[in-house]
N, C-alpha and C positions, 0 to 999 in steps of 0.2 A: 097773466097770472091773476087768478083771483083772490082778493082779500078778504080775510076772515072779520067777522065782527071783532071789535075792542073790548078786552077782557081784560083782566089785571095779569092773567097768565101771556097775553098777547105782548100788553104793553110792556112789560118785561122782556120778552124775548124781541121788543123792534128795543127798549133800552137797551141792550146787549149787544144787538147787532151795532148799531152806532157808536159802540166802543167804551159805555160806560158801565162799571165794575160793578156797580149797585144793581145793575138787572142782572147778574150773573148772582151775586148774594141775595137777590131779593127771588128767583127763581127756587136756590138750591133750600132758603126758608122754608119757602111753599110746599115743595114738592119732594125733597130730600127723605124726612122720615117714613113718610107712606111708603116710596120705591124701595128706601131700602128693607121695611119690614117683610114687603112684598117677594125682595130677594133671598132672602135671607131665608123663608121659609121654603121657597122651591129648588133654591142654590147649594141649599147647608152642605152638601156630599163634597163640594166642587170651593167651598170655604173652609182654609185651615183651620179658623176657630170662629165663632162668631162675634168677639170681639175688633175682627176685623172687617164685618160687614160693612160698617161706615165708610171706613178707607178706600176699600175696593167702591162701591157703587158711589160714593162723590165723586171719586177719583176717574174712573169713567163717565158720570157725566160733566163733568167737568173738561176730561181731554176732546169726548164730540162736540162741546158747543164750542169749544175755543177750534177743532179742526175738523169738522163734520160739515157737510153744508148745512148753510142757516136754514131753521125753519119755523113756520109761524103757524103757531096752534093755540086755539081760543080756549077750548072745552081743557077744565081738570085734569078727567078722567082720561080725553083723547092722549092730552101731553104722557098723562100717566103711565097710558099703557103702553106708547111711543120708546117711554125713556127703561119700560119695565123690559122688555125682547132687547134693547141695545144695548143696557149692561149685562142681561146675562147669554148674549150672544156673544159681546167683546172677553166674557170672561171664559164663555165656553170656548172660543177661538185662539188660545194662550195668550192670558192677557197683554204681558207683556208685547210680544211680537208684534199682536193684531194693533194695540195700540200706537206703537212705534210707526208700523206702517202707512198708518193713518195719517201720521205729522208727516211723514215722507213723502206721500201723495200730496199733500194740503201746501208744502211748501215746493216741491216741485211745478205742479198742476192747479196754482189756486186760481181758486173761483173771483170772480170778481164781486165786490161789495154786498151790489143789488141782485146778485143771484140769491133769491129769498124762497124758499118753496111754502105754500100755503097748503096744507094738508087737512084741512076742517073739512072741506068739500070737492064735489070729481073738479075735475081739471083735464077738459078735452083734449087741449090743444095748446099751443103755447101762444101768447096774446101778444109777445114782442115783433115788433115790424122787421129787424134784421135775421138775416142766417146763422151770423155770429152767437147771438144772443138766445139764438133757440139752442142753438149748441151746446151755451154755455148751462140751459137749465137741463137741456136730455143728462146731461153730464151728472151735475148735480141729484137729480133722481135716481140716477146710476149708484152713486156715491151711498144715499140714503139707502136703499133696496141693499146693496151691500153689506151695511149693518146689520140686514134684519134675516139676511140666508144662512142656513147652517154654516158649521163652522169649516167643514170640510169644501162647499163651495165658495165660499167666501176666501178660502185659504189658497187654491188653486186660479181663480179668478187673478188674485193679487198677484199670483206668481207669473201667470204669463200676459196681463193685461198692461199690468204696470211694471211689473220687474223684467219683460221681455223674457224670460225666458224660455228655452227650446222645450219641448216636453221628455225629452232625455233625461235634463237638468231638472225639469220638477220633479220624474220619477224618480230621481235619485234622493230630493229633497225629500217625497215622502214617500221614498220606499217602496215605492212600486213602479212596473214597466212603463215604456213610453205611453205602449197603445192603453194601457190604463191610464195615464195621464190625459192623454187626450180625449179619450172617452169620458173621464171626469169634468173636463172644463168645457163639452158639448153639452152635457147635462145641466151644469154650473150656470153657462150660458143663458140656458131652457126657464131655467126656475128662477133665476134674476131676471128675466125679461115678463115670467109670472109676476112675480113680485113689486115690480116696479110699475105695472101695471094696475094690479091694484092700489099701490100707494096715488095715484093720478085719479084712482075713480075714488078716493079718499077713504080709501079699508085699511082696516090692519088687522093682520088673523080675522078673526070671527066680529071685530067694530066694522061697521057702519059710518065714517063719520063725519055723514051727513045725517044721520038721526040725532032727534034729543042726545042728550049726554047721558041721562037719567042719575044715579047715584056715584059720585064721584070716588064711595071707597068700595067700589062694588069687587069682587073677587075674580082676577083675571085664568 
């Protein structure tokens, strides 16, 4: 794994990881109002009111960094635009649910400690010596790319990757036949092995983030 330079966004997020509460309040300071005006303006349709922008987008990042895998981003703007696609994906995904399932994975299937993913720059290969521990970060990569796919793949993924089950029982869940269920979690598959692929060569949508950061409140 490669590590990013030390930034006060960085050092925050390894304060966090190591279980102290001040990088969790010293993050949502930082970076809390920008995300959520950010939300708020391309979310509004999909928010009962806007008095509850704040709630909804702390409140999601709040449940990924406590059940998300960890991850460590140097640049503002990278974090920014990170955190901007995962809460209005968790929220386009029904919040509630997506979120729930989240803690359900994370306390089932948890990652261990040092599974930390460094997202600033590509990331070939995995650089730990065991099988185990490669495993434990494909996992993890898995986990994040999750976050970041529509909601309909992200939603059928869940259903048969981690809840087992049949594609009978997800068409049922969402209403459509088997062979469209299956057909959905082949594609699902498709575009999370996209996705996650880019997150390794360090992209997100249309960043780069291995280029400068350039303006931190720049319009996503």
């Amino acid at each position: 794994m490669l590590e990013a330079r030390e930034t006060e966004t960085s050092r925050l997020l390894k304060k966090w990881h190591s279980g102290e509460r001040a990088g969790l309040d010293g993050l949502l300071d930082r970076h809390l109002p920008w995300i959520r005006n950010h939300v708020r303006g391309r979310l509004g349709s999909l928010l009962r009111v806007k008095a509850e922008t704040m709630d909804y987008v702390q409140d999601a990042m709040v449940q990924f960094l406590k059940y998300g895998p960890s991850i460590l981003v140097a640049e503002d703007d990278h974090f920014r635009a990170l955190f901007v696609r995962i809460v209005e994906n968790s929220i386009r995904n029904q919040y509630d649910w997506f979120t729930a399932q989240r803690r359900a994975v994370s306390r089932e299937k948890p990652l261990p400690p040092d599974t930390v993913l460094s997202i600033d720059r590509p990331v070939d290969r995995v650089v730990r010596p065991s099988q185990e521990a490669a495993n434990n970060e494909n996992e993890a990569w898995v986990r994040l790319g999750l976050e970041l796919i529509d909601a309909d793949d992200s939603k059928v993924l869940i259903l048969r990757q981690w809840q087992d089950l049949s594609f009978a029982a997800i068409g049922e869940r969402l209403d459509i036949s088997a062979a469209a269920a299956r057909m959905r979690h082949n594609r699902a598959v498709t575009r999370l092995a996209r996705e996650v692929g880019k997150l390794r060569r360090g992209q997100i949508g249309g960043n780069d983030f291995g280029l400068s950061s350039g303006n931190s409140g720049k319009s996503l």
